[in-house]
VOGU-3710 file (C-alpha; in Angstrom, 3 decimals, decimal comma):
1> xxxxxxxxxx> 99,587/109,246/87,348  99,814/112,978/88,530  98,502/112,365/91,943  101,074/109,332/92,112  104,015/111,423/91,499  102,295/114,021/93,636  103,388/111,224/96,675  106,251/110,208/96,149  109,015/110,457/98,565  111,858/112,982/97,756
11> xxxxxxxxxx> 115,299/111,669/99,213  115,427/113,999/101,970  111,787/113,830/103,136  113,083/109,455/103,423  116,288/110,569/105,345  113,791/112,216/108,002  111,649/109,340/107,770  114,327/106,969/108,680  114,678/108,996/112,054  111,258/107,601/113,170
21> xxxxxxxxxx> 112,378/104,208/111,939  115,391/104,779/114,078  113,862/106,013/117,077  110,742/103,757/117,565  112,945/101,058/118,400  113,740/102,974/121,752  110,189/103,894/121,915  108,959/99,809/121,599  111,778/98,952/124,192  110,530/101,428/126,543
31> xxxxxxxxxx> 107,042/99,924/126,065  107,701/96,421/126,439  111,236/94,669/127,824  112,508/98,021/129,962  109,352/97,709/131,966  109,146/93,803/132,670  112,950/94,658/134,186  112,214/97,477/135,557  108,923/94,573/137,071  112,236/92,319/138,022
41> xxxxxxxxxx> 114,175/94,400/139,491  111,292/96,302/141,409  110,167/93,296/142,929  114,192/92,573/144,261  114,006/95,708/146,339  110,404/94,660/147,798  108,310/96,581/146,078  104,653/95,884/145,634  102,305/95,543/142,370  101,104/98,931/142,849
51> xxxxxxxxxx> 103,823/100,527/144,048  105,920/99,309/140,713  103,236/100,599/138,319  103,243/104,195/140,592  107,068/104,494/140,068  107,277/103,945/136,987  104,363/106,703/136,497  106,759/108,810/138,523  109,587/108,499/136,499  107,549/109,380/133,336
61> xxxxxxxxxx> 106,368/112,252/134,844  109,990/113,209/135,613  111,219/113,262/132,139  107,882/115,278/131,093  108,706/117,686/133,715  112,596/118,006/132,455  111,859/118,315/129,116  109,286/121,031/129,618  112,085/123,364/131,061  114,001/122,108/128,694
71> xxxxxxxxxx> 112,422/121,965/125,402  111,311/125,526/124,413  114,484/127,095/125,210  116,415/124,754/123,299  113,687/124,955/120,497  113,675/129,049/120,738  117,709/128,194/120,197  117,400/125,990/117,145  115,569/128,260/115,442  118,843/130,618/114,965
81> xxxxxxxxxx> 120,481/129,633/111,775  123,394/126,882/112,159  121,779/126,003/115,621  118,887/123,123/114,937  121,151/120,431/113,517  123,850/120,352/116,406  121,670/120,588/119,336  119,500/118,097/117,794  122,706/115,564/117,633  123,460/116,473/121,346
91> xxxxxxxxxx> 120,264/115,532/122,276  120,654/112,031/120,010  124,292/111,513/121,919  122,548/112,177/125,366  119,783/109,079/124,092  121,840/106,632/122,407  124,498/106,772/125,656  121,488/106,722/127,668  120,013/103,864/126,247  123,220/101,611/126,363
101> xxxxxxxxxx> 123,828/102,578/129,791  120,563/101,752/130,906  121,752/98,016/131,737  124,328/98,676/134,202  122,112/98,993/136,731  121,343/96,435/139,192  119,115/98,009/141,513  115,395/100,196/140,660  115,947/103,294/141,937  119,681/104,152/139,409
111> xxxxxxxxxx> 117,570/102,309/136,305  114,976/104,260/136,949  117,243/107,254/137,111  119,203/106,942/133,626  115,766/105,963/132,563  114,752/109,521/133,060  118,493/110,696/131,400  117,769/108,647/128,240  114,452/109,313/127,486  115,072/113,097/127,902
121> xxxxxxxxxx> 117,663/112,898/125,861  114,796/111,033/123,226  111,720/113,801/123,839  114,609/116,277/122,881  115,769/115,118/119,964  111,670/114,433/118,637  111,616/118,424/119,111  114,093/119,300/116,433  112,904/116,026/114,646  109,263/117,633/114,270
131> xxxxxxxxxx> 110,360/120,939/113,795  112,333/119,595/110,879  109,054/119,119/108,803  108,690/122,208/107,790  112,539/122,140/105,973  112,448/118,734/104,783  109,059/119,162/102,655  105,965/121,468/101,491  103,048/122,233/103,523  100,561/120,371/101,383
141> xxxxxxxxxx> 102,435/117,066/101,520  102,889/117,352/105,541  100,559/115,360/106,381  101,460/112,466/104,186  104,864/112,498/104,784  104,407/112,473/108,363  102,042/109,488/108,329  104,442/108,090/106,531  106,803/108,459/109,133  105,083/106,985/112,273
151> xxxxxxxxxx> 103,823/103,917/109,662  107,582/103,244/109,011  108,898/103,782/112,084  106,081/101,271/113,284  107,025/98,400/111,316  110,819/99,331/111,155  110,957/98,735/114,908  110,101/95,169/114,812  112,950/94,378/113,018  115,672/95,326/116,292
161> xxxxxxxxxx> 112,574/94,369/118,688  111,796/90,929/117,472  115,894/90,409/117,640  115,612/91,773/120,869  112,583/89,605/121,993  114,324/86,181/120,706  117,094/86,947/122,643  115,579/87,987/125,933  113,206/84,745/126,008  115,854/82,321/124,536
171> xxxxxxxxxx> 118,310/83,848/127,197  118,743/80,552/129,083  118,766/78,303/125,962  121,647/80,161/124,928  123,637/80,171/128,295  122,617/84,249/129,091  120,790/85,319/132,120  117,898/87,942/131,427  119,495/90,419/132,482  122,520/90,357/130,352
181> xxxxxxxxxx> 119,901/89,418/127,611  118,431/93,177/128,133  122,483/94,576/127,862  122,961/93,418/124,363  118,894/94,120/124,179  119,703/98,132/125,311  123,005/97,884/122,931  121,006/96,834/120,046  118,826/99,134/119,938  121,318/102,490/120,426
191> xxxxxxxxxx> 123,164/101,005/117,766  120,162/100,853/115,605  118,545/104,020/116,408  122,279/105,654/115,474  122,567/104,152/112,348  119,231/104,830/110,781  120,059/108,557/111,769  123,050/109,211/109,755  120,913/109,654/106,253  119,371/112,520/108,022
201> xxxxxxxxxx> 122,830/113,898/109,837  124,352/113,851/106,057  121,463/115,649/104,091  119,287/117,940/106,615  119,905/121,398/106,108  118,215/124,496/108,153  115,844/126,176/105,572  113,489/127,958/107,398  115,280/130,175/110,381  116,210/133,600/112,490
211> xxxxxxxxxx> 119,313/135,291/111,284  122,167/135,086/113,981  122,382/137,877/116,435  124,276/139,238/118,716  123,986/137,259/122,061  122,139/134,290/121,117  121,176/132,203/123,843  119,928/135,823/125,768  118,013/136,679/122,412  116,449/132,955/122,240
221> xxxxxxxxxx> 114,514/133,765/125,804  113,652/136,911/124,785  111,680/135,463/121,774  110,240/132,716/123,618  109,246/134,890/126,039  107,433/137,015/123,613  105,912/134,077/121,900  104,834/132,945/125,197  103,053/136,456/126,359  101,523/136,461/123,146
231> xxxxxxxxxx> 100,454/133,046/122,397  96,928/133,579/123,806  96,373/136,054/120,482  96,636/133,302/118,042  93,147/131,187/119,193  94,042/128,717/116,526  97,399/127,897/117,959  96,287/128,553/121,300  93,061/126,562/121,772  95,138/123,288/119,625
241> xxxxxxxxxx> 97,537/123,318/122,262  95,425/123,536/125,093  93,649/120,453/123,172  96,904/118,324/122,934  97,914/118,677/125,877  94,978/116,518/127,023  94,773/114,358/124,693  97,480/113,060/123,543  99,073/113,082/127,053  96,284/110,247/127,645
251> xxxxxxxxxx> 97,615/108,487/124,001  101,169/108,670/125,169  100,446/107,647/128,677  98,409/104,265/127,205  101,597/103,727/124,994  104,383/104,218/127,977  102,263/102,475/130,587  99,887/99,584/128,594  103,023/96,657/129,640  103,613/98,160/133,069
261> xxxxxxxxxx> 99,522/97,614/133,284  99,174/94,517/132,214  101,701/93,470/134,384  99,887/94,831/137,522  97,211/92,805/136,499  99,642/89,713/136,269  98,802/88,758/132,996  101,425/86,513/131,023  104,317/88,469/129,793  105,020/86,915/126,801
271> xxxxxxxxxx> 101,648/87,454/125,961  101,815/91,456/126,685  104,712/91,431/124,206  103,294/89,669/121,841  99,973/92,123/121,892  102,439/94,946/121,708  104,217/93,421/119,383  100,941/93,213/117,046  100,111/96,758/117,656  103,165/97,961/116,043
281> xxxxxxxxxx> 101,791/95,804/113,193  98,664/96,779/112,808  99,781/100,685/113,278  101,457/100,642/110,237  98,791/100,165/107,517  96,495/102,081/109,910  99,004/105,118/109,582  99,219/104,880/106,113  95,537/104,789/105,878  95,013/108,216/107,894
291> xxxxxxxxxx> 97,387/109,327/105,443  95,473/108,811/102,568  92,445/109,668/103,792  94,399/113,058/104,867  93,617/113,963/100,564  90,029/113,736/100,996  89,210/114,606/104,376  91,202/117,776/107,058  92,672/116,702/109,661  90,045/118,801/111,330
301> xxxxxxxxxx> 87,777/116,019/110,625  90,144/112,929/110,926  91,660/114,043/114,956  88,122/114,187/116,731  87,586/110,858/115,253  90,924/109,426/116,760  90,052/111,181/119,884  86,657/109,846/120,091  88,454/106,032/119,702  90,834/106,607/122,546
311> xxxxxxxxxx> 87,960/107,884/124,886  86,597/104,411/124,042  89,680/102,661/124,802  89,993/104,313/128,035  86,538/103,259/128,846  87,659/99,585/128,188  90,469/99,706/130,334  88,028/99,390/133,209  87,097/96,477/132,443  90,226/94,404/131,539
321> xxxxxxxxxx> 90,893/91,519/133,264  91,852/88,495/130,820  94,829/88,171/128,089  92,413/88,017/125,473  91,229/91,836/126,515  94,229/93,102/126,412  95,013/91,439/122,492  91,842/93,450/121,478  92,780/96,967/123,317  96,497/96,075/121,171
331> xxxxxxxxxx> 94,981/96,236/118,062  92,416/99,024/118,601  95,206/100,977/119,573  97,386/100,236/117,178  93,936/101,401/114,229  94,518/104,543/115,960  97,593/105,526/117,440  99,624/106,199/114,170  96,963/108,751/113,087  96,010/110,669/116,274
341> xxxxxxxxxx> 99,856/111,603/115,942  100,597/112,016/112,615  97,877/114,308/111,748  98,428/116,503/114,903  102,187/116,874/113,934  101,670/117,591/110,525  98,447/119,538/111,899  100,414/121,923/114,051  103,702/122,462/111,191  100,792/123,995/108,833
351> xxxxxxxxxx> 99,361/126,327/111,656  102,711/127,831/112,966  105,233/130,065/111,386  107,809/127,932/109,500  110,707/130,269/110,582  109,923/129,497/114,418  109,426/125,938/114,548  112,007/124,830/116,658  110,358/127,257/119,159  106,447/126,116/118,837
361> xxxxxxxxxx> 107,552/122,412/118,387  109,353/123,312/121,663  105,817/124,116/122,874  104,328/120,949/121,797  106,423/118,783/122,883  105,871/120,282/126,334  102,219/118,984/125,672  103,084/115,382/125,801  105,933/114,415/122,831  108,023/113,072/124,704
371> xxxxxxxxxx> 106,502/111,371/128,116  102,780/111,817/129,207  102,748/113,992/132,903  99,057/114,903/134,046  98,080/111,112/132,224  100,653/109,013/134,151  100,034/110,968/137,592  96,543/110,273/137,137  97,169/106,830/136,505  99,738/106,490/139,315
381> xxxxxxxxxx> 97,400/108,317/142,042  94,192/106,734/141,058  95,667/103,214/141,190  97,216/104,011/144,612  94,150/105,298/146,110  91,904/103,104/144,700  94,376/99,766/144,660  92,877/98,878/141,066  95,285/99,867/138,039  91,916/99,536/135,934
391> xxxxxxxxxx> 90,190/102,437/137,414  93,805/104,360/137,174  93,911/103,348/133,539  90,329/103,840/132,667  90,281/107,609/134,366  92,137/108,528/131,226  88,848/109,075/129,715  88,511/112,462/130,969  91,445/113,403/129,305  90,085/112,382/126,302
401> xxxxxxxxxx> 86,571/114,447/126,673  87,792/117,670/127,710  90,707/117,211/124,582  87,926/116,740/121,948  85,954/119,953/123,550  89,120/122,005/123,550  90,074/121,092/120,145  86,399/121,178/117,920  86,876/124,738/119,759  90,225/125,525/118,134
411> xxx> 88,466/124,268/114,571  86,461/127,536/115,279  89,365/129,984/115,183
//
């Protein structure tokens, strides 16, 4: 009965949960229907196979790029008291606005643009949104809560997505063309991601922070500057983010990229959503799983073994040809995907100083939050040198290998 009550979710640890509810529905969008356009739209202005699944790479890339600049001197900010909160709902505005405007666009080259302006606007808001961890619950339950978090914002996603979905493919039966399916698709979802974010905008309050000084923004680069000079003297922190940065750039650049792939290899659409569709499913008892099994085991023990799965998925990915290949790299993913990121959140919150962790969450989100950079350029080179998305895909392995090296080496700090 203790150990029940132990779990349970205060109020304000579900208002933060409700964010990744909120959010994932941008996240599945970006992963399933905003690609297939982006296909449609692509193919319009004569682009080939190849050159599609390279662009979009590109424009993933972009946002990582932007958000790196952007994120650990907004995070350094946030950490000042009164700061987190507001420039956590600027970055939500510059999403949600982002996302609706996303459909107005009738050629690649400006969707792919606000592309890059909403999902910057997303990776910047998921840097407050972690950093909030450490104010919204204790250390010992961080790793539950935050499983908790991806599980629900797994499942909670289908619920916009598969209205989303029904409305895309029954565009025609309803007197719609696709693409004004996607508008109300893009509206949809803002409106969704808003809403479930209010809880949090009405509860979350700044516990942990830096008093307010004197010339703010200038004091906010001085401290990320020091943190930055110094980071190399805290292995631990160090050697984990040197880890992440491989390895969950390859996770994130499997999630952004696995429609655009499957769609270079011309395999049914519907089907590819459908798959996608059933890794959101199966993520969600597999998150909850990892979180339980955070009690018995460290996540020291439970993130090589994630890491290990993904090297194996990225060996797959060379040889994927059929529909029925892709179904089984869906759910394999989907066993693994909530936990790799759960854990290394919640992993990362315990290691850091709670009063800076709008400026180390800053730091890891450069590592891959957001957008995946060194995983989708290897992706988008290797399949245009090569001509084969599978070999761009499968080269992820490596990113994989030297991830679980780097981090079994911050285990010994």
């Amino acid at each position: 009965m203790e150990q029940k009550e132990k779990f349970r979710l205060t109020g304000l640890e579900r208002a933060w949960i409700l964010y990744d509810v909120g959010n994932s529905a941008f996240v599945l969008l970006v992963a399933t229907l905003i690609p297939i356009f982006f296909n449609a739209l692509a193919e319009e202005g004569g682009l080939s196979s190849v050159e599609y699944l390279a662009y979009w790479g590109y424009a993933a890339s972009a946002v990582t790029v932007i958000t790196a600049i952007l994120s650990p001197i907004l995070g350094t900010l946030a950490d000042t008291k009164g700061f987190k909160k507001p420039i956590f709902i600027l970055c939500l505005v510059v999403g949600v606005a982002g996302c609706c405007a996303m459909g107005l666009a009738k050629t690649w080259l400006p969707f792919l643009l606000i592309f890059i302006f909403a999902k910057v606007g997303f990776s910047g808001s998921l840097v407050f949104y972690d950093a909030m961890l450490s104010d919204v619950t204790e250390p010992e339950r961080m790793d539950v809560v935050s499983s908790r978090g991806y599980a629900w914002g797994y499942i909670g996603s289908c619920v916009p997505f598969l209205v989303c979905l029904a409305l895309v493919l029954g565009a025609g039966a309803i007197g719609l063309s696709q693409m004004t399916a996607l508008n109300i698709s893009l509206f949809i979802t803002a409106v969704w991601w808003l809403v479930t974010t209010l809880p949090l905008l009405k509860n979350y309050k700044q516990v942990h922070y830096v008093e307010v000084k004197e010339h703010a923004i200038r004091q906010s680069f001085a401290r990320i500057g020091h943190t930055i000079r110094h980071l190399h003297e805290d292995k631990q922190v160090f050697w984990f983010l040197l880890a992440f940065f491989c390895y969950i750039d390859g996770v994130y650049t499997i999630i952004d990229m696995a429609t655009a792939y499957g769609t270079a290899l011309g395999l049914d659409t519907t089907g590819l959503l459908l798959a996608l569709l059933v890794t959101q499913i199966v993520a969600f008892p597999s998150a909850l799983i990892f979180g339980r099994l955070s009690s018995k085991y460290p996540s020291t023990t439970l993130i090589p073994v994630c890491i290990a799965a993904y090297a194996g998925i990225a060996a797959f990915a060379f040889f994927l040809t059929q529909q029925w290949q892709f179904w089984v790299l869906a759910v394999i993913v989907g066993m693994f995907q909530g936990g790799v990121q759960a854990l290394s959140r919640s992993h990362f919150a315990k290691i850091t100083p709670p009063e800076k962790s709008g400026e180390y969450f800053g730091l890891f989100d450069i590592c891959g939050k957001g957008a995946s950079f060194l995983g989708t350029m290897i992706v988008s080179v290797g399949s245009q040198l090569t001509g084969s998305a599978n070999v761009g895909v499968g080269s992820l392995i490596v990113l994989f290998i030297i991830g679980f090296v780097l981090f079994k080496m911050s285990c010994k700090e």
